[in-house]
C-alpha positions as CSV (number, residue, x, y, z in Angstrom):
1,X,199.8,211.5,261.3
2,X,202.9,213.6,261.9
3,X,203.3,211.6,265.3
4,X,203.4,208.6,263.9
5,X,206.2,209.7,261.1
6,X,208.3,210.9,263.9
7,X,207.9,207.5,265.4
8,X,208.6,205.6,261.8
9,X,211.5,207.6,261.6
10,X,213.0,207.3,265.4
11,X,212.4,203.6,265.0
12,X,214.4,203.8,261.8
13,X,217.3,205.5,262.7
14,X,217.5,203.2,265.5
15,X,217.7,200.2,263.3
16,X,220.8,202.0,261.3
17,X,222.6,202.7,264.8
18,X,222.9,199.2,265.0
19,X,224.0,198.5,262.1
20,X,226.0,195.3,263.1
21,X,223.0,193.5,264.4
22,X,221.4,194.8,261.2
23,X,223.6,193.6,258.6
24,X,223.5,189.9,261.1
25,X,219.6,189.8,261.2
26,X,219.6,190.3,257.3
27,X,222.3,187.9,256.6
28,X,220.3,185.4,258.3
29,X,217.1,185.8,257.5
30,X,218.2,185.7,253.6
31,X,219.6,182.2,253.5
32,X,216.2,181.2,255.5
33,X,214.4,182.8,252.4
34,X,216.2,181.4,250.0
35,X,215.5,177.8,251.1
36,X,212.0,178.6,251.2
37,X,212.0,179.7,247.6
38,X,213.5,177.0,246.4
39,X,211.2,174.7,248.0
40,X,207.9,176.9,247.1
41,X,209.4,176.4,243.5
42,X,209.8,172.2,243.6
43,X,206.6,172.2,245.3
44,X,204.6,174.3,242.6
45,X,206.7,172.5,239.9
46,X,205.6,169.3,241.0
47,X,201.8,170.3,240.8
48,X,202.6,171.3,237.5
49,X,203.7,168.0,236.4
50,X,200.8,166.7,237.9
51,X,198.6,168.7,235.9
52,X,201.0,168.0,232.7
53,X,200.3,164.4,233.1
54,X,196.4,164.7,233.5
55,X,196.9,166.5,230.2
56,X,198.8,164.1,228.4
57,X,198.0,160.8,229.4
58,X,194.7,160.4,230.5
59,X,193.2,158.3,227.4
60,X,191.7,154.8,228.2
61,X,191.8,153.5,224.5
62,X,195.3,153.7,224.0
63,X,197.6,150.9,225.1
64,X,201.4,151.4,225.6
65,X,203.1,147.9,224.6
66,X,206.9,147.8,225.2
67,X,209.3,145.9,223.2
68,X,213.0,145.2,223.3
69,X,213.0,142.5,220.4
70,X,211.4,144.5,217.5
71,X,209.6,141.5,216.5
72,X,206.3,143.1,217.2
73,X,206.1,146.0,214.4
74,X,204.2,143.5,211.5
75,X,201.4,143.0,214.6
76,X,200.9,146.5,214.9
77,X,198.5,148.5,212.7
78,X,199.9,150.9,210.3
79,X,198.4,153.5,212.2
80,X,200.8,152.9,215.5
81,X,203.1,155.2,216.7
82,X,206.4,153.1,217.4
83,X,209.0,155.2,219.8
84,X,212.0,154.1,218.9
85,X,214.4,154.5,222.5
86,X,218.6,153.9,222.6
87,X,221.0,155.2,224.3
88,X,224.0,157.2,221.6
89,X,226.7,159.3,222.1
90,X,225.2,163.0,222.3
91,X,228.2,165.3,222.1
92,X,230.5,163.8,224.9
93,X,228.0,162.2,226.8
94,X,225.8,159.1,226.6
95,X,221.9,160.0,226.9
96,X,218.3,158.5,226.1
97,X,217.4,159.3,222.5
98,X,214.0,158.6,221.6
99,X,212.7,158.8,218.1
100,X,208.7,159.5,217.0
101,X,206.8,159.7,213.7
102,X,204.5,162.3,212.8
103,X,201.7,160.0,214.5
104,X,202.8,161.2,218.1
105,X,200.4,163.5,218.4
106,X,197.9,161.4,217.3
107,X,197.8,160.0,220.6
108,X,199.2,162.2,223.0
109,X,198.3,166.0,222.4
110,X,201.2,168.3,222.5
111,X,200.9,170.9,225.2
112,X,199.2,174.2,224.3
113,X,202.9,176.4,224.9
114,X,204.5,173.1,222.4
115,X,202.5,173.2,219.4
116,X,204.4,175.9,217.5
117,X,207.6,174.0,219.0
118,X,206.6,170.6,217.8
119,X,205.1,172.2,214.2
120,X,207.9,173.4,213.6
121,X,209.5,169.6,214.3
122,X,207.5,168.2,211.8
123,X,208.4,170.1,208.9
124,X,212.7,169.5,209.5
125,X,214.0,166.3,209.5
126,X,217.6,167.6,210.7
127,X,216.3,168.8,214.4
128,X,216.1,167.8,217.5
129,X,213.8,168.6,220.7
130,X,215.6,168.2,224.7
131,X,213.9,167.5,227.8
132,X,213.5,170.6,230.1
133,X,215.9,168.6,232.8
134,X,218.7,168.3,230.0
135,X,218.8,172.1,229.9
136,X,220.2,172.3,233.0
137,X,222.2,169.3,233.0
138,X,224.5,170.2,229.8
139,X,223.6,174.3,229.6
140,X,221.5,173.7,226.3
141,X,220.2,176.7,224.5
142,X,217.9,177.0,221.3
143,X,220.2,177.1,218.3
144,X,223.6,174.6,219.8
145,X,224.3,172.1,217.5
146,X,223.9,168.1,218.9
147,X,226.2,165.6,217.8
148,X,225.2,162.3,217.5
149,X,227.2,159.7,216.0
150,X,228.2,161.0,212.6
151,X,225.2,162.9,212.3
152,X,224.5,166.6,213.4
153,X,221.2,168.4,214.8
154,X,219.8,171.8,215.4
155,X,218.2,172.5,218.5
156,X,215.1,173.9,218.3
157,X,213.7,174.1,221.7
158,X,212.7,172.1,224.8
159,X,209.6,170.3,225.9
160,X,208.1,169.8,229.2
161,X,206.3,166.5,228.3
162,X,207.0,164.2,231.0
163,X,207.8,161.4,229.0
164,X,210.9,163.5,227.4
165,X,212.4,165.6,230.4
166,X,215.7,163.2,230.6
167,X,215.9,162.4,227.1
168,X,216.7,163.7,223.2
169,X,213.5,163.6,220.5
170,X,214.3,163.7,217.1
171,X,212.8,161.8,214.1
172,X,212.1,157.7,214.0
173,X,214.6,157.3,210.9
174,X,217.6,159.3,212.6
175,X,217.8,157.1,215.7
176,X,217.2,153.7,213.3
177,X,219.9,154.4,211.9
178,X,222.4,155.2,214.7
179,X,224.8,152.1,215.5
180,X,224.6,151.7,219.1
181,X,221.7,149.0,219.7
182,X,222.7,147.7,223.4
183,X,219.4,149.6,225.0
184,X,217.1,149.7,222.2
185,X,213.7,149.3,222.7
186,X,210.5,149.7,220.9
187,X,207.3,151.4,222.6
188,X,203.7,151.3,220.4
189,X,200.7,153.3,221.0
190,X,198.0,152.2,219.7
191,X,194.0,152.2,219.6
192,X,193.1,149.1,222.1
193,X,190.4,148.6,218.9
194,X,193.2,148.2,216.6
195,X,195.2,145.2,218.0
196,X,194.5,141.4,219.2
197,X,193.1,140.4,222.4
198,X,196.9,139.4,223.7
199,X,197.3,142.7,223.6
200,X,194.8,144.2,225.4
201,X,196.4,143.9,229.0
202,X,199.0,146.3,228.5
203,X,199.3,149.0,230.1
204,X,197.2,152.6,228.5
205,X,197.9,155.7,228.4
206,X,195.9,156.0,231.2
207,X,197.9,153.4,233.2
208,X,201.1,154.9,232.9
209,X,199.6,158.2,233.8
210,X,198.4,156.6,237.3
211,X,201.9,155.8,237.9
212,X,203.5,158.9,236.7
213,X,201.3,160.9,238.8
214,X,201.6,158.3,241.8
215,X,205.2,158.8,241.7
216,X,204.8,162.6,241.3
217,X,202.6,162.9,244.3
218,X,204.9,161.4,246.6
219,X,207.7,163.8,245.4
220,X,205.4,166.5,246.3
221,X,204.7,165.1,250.0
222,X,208.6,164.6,250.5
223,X,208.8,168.3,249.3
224,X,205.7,169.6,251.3
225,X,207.3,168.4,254.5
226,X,210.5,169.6,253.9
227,X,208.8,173.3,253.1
228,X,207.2,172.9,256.2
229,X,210.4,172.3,257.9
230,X,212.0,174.8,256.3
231,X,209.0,177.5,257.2
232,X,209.4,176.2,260.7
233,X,212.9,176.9,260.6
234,X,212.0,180.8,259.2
235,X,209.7,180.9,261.7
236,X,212.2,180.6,264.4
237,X,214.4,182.7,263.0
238,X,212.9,185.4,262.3
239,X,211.1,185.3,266.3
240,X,214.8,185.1,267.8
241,X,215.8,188.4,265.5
242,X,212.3,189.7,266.5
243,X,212.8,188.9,270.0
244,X,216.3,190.5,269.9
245,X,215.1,193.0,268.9
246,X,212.2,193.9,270.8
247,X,215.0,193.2,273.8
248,X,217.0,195.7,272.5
249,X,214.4,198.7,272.2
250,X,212.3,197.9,275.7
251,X,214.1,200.5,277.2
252,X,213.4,203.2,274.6
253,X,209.7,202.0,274.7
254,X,209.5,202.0,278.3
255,X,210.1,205.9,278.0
256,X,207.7,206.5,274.9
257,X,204.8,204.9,276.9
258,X,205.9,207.1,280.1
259,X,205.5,210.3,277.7
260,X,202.3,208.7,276.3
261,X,203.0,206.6,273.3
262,X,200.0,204.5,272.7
263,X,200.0,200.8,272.9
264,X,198.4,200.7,269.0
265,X,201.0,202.8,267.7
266,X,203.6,200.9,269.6
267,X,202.6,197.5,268.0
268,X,202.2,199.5,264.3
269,X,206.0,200.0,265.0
270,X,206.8,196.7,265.7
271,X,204.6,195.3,262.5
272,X,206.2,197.8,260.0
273,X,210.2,197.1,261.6
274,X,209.0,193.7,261.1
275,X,208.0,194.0,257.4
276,X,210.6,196.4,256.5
277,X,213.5,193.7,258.4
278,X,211.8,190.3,256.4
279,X,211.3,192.6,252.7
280,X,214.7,193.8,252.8
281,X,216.3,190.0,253.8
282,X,213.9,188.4,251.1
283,X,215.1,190.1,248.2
284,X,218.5,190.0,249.6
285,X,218.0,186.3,249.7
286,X,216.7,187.2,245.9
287,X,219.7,189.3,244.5
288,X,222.2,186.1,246.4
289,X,220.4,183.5,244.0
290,X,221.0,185.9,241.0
291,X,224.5,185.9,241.4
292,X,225.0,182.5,242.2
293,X,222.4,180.9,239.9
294,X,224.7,179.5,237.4
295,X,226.7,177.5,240.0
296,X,223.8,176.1,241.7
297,X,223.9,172.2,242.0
298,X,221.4,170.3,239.5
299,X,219.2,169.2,242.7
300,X,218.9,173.0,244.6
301,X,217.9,174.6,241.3
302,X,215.1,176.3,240.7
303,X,213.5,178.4,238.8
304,X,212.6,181.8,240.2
305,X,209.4,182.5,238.0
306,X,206.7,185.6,239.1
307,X,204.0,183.1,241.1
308,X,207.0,181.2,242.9
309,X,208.0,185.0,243.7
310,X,204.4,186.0,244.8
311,X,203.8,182.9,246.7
312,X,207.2,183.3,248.6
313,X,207.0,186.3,249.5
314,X,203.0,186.3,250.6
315,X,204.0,183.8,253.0
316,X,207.0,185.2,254.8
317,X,204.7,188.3,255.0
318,X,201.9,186.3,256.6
319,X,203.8,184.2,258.9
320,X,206.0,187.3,260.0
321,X,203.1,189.5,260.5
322,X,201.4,187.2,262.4
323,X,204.5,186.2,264.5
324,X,205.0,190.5,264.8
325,X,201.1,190.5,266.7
326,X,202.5,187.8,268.9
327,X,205.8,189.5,270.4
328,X,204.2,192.4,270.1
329,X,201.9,191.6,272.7
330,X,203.8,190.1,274.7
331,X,206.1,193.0,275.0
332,X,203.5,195.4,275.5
333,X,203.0,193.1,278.8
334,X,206.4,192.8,279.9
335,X,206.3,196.8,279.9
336,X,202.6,197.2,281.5
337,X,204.3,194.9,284.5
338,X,207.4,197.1,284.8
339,X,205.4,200.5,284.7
340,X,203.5,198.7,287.2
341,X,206.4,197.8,289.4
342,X,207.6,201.0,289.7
């Protein structure tokens, strides 16, 4: 045990002697992580848009029936939900506003984190709910106050309901009664049972789920290629820093084998430098995208939540541990044939 200590800390003070090459390796290896992350993140948000969807929309019965001229509300039954959709002034910005009756939920369920949220809709008639995206977009927190037109909102929260991620929700009557008309349009759910047989080859709920999820799954698989890229891209990065190295300590090796380091012990060196090297640079890579967070363009940011985190970081180990075996090896023969050689 004490020999291989004295061997941990040889290899360590090593690493500081070079301190140079160190600070380079890390450098490196941190914007290669930091890519990965964000990736990891889009990829796992994605599937959780998926699964959003499956959640929401996945009735059969319920038929989604557009409408820009408004000339279809006395056709509908008294039990359809009419989304009212324009697009007003919010603050100093034009955005989708979308206004709902309390018969929403009727037909699409809110999410099991929402229900409090959207409770707590129902009972005010002077709030208003953002999309996750807008967050982002126009730094929203719970609490700001949203202009629109004359009229004035409290924010209450945001949702992660697909349908709402680039848009405002507040109540039907408040958008009605908003000036701008250019864009409105009128969307109905209701029971397939409830309306004529014209009807009845709209799209459902189920319909527009296919399509959302469609569309979903091909941003994953533009985003699972690039995060394959990208871990390719790690990958070779981190064998060139390995490789340098392993380069750089052959000499010192050469003599520990002479005075009878074992081959085991010398690849357990190699795998813990590794570990140590790709740790350190990942949550480098980790305090970097605290700092710079706030300045991050809309399409590189991320959220940095505990299983985008795990996941990450379980990878680089992985790859890099595996990648360690390799070079490890491979050194180990590069010195066998020079001890050979004389």
């Amino acid at each position: 045990m004490n020999k291989v200590l004295y061997a941990l800390e040889s290899k360590f003070r090593q690493r500081i002697a070079n301190k140079e090459s160190l600070l380079l390796s890390l450098v490196i290896l941190a914007i290669g992580f930091i890519f990965v992350i964000m990736f990891v993140s889009k990829w796992l948000d994605a599937k959780a848009e998926i699964n959003r969807i499956d959640w929401l929309y996945r009735d059969e019965d319920v038929l989604v029936i557009t409408d820009y001229t408004n000339d279809l509300f006395p056709d509908m039954s008294p039990n359809a939900e009419r989304i009212l959709t324009d697009e007003l002034l919010v603050g100093d910005h034009y955005n989708m506003v979308s206004g709902i009756t309390n018969h929403y939920h009727n037909y699409i369920p809110p999410l099991q984190s929402e229900r409090d949220l959207w409770q707590l809709f129902d009972t005010r008639s002077d709030v208003i709910i953002a999309g996750e995206n807008l967050k982002r977009q126009h730094n929203l927190e719970i609490g700001d106050e949203i202009h629109i037109g004359e009229s004035i909102y409290h924010l209450i929260g945001f949702t992660l309901e697909p349908l709402w991620q680039n848009r405002y929700v507040t109540h039907f009557d408040e958008v009605d009664n908003q000036l701008q008309t250019s864009l409105r349009r009128s969307e109905y759910l209701i029971n397939i049972s409830e309306v004529s047989s014209q009807y009845q080859s709209n799209p459902t709920l189920a319909d527009r789920a296919r399509e959302l999820e469609a569309s979903t799954r091909g941003v994953q698989n533009i985003i699972s290629v690039v995060t394959l890229f990208l871990l390719f891209i790690m990958l070779m990065n981190v064998s060139l820093v390995l490789a340098a190295t392993l380069e750089q300590v052959r000499h010192a090796d050469m003599v520990r084998t002479i005075f009878g380091q074992g081959e085991k012990l010398r690849q357990l060196l190699v795998l813990v430098d590794t570990l140590l090297l790709v740790t350190v640079s990942f949550h480098l890579g980790v305090g970097v995208y605290y700092i710079i967070r706030g300045s991050i363009p809309v399409f590189f940011y991320f959220e940095l939540t505990w299983p985008v985190y795990t996941i990450s970081w379980g990878l680089i180990i992985i790859v890099s541990s595996v990648l360690a075996a390799i070079l490890s090896r491979w050194q180990g023969r590069r010195l066998t044939i020079q001890l050979l050689r004389g």
